[in-house]
N, C-alpha and C positions, 0 to 999 in steps of 0.2 A: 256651606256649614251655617248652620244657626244657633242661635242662642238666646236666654232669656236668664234675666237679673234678678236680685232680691237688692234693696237701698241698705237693709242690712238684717241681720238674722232672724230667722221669723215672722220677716214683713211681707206684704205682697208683693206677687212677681209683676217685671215689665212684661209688655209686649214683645214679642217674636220679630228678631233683628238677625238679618241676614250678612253674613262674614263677605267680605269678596274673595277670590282665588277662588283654586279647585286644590282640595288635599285630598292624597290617597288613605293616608293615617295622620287622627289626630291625636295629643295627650295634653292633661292637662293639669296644674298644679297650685295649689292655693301658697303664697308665701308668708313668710312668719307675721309679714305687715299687715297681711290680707289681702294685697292683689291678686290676680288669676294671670297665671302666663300662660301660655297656648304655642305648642311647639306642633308642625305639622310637617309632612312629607308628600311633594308634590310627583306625577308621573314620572318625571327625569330622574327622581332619586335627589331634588334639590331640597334641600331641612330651612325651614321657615318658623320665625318666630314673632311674636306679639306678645302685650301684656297690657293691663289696665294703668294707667296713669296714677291711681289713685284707688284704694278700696273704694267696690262698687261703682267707679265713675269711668270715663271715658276709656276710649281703647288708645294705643298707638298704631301706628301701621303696621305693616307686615314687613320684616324687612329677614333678608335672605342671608343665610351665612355660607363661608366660601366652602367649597367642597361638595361631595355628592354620600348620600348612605346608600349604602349598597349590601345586602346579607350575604 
């Protein structure tokens, strides 16, 4: 998965930065503060999640919640 930023609305974009993992589906969601969460699903059916430390600014890792999605 990749991605690219704005420092804030209307401004220029960053450079093209590459996610680690492999998600089969991603979604994504701006919160009221302004950070972007990132909820994805991996082969297994394992749900992964991320989100920016800060509007605009850094990521956190990925980290995996217990269970499997299954339709």
């Amino acid at each position: 998965m990749w991605h690219r930023s704005q420092a804030f609305p209307g401004g220029g974009w960053s450079s093209w930065e590459r996610f680690d993992g492999a998600l089969s589906q991603v979604a994504a969601q701006t919160n009221a503060d302004g950070r972007v969460e990132l909820f994805g699903v991996d082969g297994s059916g394992g749900v992964w999640h991320r989100s920016q430390t800060s509007p605009g600014g850094d990521w956190s890792a990925w980290d995996r919640f217990d269970g499997v999605l299954r339709p």
